[in-house]
N, C-alpha and C positions, 0 to 999 in steps of 0.2 A: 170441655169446660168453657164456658161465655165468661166473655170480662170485657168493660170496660176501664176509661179511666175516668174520675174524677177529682176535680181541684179545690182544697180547702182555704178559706180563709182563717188565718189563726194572727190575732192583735198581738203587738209588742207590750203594752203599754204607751205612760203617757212622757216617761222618763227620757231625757238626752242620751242615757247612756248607749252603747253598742255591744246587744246582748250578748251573750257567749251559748245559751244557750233559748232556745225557742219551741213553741208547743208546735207538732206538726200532724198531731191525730189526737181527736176526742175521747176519752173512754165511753166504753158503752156504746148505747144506738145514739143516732142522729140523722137529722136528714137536712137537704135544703129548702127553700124559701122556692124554689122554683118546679117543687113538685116531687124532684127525684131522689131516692131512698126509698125505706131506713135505710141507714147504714150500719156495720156492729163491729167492734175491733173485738173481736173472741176473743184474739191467743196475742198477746202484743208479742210474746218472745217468740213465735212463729214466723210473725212481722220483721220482725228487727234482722233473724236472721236468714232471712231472705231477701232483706232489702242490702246488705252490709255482706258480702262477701270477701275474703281475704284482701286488702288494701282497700274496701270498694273507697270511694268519695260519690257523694252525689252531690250534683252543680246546683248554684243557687241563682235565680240570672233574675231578669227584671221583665214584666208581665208577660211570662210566659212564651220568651223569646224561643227557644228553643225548640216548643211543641207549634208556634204560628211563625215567626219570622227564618226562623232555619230552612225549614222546607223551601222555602221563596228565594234561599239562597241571600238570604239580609244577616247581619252580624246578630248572634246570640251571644256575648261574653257570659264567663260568668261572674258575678261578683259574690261570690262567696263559697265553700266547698263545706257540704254534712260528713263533718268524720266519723259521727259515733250517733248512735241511739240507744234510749234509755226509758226502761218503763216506768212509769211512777203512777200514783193513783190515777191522776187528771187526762192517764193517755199518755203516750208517748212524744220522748223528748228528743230535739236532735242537737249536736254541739258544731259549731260553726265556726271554719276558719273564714275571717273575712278578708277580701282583697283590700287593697287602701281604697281603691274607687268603691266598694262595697260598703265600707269603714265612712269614708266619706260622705254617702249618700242616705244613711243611718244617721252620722251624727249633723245633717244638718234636717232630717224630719220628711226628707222626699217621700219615701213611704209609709205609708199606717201599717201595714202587716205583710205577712208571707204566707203565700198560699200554694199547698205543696200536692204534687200530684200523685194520687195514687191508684193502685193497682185493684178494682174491687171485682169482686166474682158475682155475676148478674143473680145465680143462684144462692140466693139468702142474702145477698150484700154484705157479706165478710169485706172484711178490708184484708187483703192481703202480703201487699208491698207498699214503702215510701220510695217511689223511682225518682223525685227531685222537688225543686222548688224555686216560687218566684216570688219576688218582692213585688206588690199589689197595692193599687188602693183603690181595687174595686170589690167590695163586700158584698157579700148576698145572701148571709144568714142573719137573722136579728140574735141571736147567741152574742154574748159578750165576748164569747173565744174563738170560735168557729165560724167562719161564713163560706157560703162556696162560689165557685166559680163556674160559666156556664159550659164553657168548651167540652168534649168531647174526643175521644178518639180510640183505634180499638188495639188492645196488649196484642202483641206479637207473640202466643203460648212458643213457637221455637227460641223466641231468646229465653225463656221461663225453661224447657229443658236444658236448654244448655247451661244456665246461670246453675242448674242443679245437679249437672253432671250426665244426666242422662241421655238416650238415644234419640235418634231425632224423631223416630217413632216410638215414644214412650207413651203408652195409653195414660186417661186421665187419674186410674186407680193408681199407678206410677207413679207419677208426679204430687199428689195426696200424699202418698207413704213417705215420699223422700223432703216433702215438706213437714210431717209429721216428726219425720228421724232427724231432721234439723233444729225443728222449737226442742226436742226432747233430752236432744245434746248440748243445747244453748240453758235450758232449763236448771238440767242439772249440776251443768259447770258453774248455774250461778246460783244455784242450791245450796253444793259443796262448798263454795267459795267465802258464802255468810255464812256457812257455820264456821268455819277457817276463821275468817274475821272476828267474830264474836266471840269465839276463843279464846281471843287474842287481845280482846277486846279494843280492837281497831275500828274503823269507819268501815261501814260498807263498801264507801268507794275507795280504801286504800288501793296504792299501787301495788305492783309483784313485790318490786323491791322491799316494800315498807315491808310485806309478810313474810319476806325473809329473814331480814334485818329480824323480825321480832322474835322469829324460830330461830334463829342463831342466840340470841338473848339470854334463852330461856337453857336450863341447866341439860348439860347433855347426859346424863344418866337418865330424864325423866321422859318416860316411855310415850305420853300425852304428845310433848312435844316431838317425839322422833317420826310416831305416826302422823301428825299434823304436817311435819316436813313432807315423809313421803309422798303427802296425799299432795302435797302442793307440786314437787317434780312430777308426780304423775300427770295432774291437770297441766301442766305445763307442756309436757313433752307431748301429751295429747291434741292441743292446739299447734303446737309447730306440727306436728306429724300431718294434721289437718290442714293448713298452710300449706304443706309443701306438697299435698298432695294434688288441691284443687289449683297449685301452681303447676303441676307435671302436665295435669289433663289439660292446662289450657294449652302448655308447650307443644305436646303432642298434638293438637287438633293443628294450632298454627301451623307445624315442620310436614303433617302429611299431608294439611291441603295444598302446599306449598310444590312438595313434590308428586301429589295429581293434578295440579297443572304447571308440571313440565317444567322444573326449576334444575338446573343440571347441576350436579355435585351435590345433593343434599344426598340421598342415599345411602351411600358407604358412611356418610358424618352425621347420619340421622340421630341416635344417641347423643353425640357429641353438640348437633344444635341443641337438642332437646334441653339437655343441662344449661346448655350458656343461655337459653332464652327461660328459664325459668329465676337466670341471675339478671340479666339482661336484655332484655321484650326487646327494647326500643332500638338495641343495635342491632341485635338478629334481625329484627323485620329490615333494619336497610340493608343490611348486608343479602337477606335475602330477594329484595325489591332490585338488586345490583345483578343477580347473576343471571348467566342467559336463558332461555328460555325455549322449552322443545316446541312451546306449541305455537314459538313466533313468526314462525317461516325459514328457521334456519336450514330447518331437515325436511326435505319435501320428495317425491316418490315423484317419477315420471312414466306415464302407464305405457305400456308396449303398447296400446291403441295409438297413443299421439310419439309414436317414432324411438321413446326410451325405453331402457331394461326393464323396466316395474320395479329396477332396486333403488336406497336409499340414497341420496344424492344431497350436500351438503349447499347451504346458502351463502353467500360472500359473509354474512355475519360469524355463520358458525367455523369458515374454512377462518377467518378472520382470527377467531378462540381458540382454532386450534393451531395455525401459529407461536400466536403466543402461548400457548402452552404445551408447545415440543410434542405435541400429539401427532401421530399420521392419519390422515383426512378418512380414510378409505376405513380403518381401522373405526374411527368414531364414529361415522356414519351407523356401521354394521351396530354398536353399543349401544346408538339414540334409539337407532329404528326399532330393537329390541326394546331395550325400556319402554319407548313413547306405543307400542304396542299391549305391553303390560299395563303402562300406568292408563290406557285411554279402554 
């Protein structure tokens, strides 16, 4: 599957305020002023849910710091984070937490618009994913909403498996299906969800809460509402179950590549990180960044050619670890050499 990316430009307006929310794809085709297109956003719920996975955020920063100045090892901040996307007639929408320096640079008119990059497939020029965006004031579409941007650069398809779960050799009929199986459970959950609402005759965008509050309301004998409940714990429990699922895979990829390269004590506590890092990434990875390590020189093999046993023989680091931890040397030796055998 071919893909580049490309960078759109989408206007604020002419207003002081600091929007909350901002256009970051066109509906329909489009192309730019510079030759390259069409473009077509097919499936926006396809879009949305593969740009937005469980927590995602994507960073907002200032002309495209991140895809030109990061590389260069220059500061990319971000000044603003996408929590949510939303389709609507005009294309899709993104909702923006902004930072104060983000806030700041908004409400005093620095930028004219944002222009967001995305994910497109050379074959047909689908749009695929919104991967971020930059605050811009270089335009290059004559569209009053759209302009694009000239940069280039080419999608990593293995971050594209991984972001979906799959194998790292996942053919591209693979990858198709499970972005299929995505718009279709995104689809339907917001199928369900309007009919719920209009029910209810709530807002489309009501919250969970509010459609509870309003099935609690309604008389409990009346069958309408008890199935309308159901159907709501169901969509509900089905999202957490999802959440906590594509939180397990990622815990799992973290904890085993962690121990094939040679992290000592994960093993026996491999479940045990697993759950803590899917409550807690940020401590796990230090905790895991802290422990020794097989493949650092602690355990090293002395061949009978240059004068030693050919057995396992320990480093001042590891005879060091195992000190402190009441271990006998001889003992751990024989337990690395084994593991670091298996795991390599």
């Amino acid at each position: 599957m071919d893909r580049h990316l490309v960078t759109l430009f989408s206007a604020f307006g002419t207003g002081p305020q600091v929007p909350d929310w901002v256009h970051l794809v066109p509906a329909g085709t489009f192309a730019g002023l510079d030759g390259r297109g069409p473009y077509t956003l097919a499936d926006a719920a396809s879009v949305i849910a593969l740009s937005m996975g469980a927590g995602a955020k994507l960073p907002v920063d200032e002309n495209h710091a991140i895809d030109l100045a990061a590389p260069k090892g220059e500061p990319s901040p971000a000044r603003g984070w996408i929590v949510a996307l939303e389709a609507r007639a005009d294309g899709i929408w993104g909702r923006v937490e902004w930072t104060e320096t983000g806030k700041a640079l908004l409400a005093d008119r620095a930028y004219r618009g944002l222009s967001p990059a995305l994910a497109i497939a050379k074959a047909g020029g689908r749009v695929l994913a919104v991967l971020r965006a930059s605050l811009t004031n270089n335009p290059n579409l004559a569209d009053l909403t759209t302009l694009h941007h000239r940069s280039q650069s080419t999608m990593d398809i293995a971050a594209l498996r991984q972001t979906l779960g799959l194998a790292t050799d996942a053919s591209e009929d693979a990858i198709l299906a499970a972005i299929r199986a995505n718009a279709t459970a995104v689809s339907t959950h917001a199928a369900e969800r309007t009919a719920i609402t209009t029910a209810l005759g709530l807002a489309e965008s009501a919250a969970g809460t509010e459609i509870v509050t309003a099935l609690q309301a309604r008389a409990t004998g009346d069958q309408e509402t008890a199935a309308l409940r159901t159907t709501v714990v169901e969509l509900q429990t089905s999202l957490a179950r999802l959440q906590q699922d594509g939180a397990r895979k990622e815990a799992e990829r973290v904890i085993d590549d962690a121990i094939k390269g040679g992290k000592v004590g994960l093993v026996p506590l491999r479940e045990h990180y697993i759950t803590r890092h899917m409550a807690e990434p940020a401590a796990v990875a230090k905790e895991i960044a802290a422990m020794p390590d097989l493949h650092s020189g602690g355990l090293r093999q002395i061949p009978k050619e240059a004068g030693g046993t050919g057995s396992a023989v320990l480093g001042a680091d590891a005879e060091h670890v195992c000190a402190l931890m009441g271990v006998d040397p001889a003992e751990f030796a024989k337990t690395a050499a084994a593991m670091q055998k298996e795991l390599l």
